[in-house]
N, C-alpha and C positions, 0 to 999 in steps of 0.2 A: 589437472586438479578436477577432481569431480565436483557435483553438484552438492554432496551429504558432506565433501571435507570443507567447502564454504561455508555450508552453514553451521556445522560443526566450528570452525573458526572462528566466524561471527559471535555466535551464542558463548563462546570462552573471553574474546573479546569485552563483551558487555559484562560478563560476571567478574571478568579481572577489572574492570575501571569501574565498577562498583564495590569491591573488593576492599578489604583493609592488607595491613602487611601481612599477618599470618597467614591470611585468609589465601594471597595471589602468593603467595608459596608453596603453598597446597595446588592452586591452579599449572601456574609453572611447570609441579613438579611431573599435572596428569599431561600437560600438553608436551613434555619433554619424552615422559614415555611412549606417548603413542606416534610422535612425528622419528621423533630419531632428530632431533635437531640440538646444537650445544644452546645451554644455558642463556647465555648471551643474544645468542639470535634469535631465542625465543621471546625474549623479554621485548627485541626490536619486533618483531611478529605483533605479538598482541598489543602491543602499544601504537602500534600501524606505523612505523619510521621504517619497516622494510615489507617487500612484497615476499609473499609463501614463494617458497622454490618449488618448483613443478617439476625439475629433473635433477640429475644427477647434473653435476659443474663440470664441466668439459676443460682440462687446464692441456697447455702444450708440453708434449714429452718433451722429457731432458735430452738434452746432447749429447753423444757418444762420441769418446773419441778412440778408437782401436790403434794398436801396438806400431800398427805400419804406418800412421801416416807421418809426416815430417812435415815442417815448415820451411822456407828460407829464413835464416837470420838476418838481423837487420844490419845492412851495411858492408859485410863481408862476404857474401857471394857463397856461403856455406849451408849447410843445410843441417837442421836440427830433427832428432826425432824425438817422441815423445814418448814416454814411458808408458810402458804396462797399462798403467792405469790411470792412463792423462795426465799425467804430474802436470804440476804447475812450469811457467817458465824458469822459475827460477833450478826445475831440477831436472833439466832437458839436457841431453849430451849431445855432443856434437859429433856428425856419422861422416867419415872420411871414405 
């Protein structure tokens, strides 16, 4: 975050908490356009209950599961494969 988006923040800050309702709806609505941020988290932003995001949110890729893998089944010494497109267990066939 730069120097100009703090105080740019800052100075929205003070004008939203001296603000009336229409007034911080109109604020919202400039700080919503120019951040890219939802609604929500703007409102936590300039009320200061959250800190500005500096980057993009880094979340963990999903799981993959492909056509070939198999599990063992539980208890029977047999071996399950798994559909196509990961079925769940309950629609796993049994590979003889």
């Amino acid at each position: 975050m730069s120097q100009a988006d703090d105080t740019y923040l800052k100075q929205l800050q003070a004008r939203y908490h001296k603000a009336r309702r229409k007034e911080k709806s109109c604020i919202l609505d400039e700080f919503v356009k120019t951040t890219g941020y939802h609604r929500k988290h703007a409102t936590a932003v300039l009320n200061r209950r959250r800190e500005r995001v500096s980057g993009p949110i880094r979340r963990p890729r999903r799981t993959r599961y492909g056509a070939g893998l198999a599990m063992p089944a539980s208890g029977c010494g047999e071996v399950i494969a798994l559909g196509a497109q990961g079925a769940t267990p309950g629609k796993c066939q049994v590979v003889r």
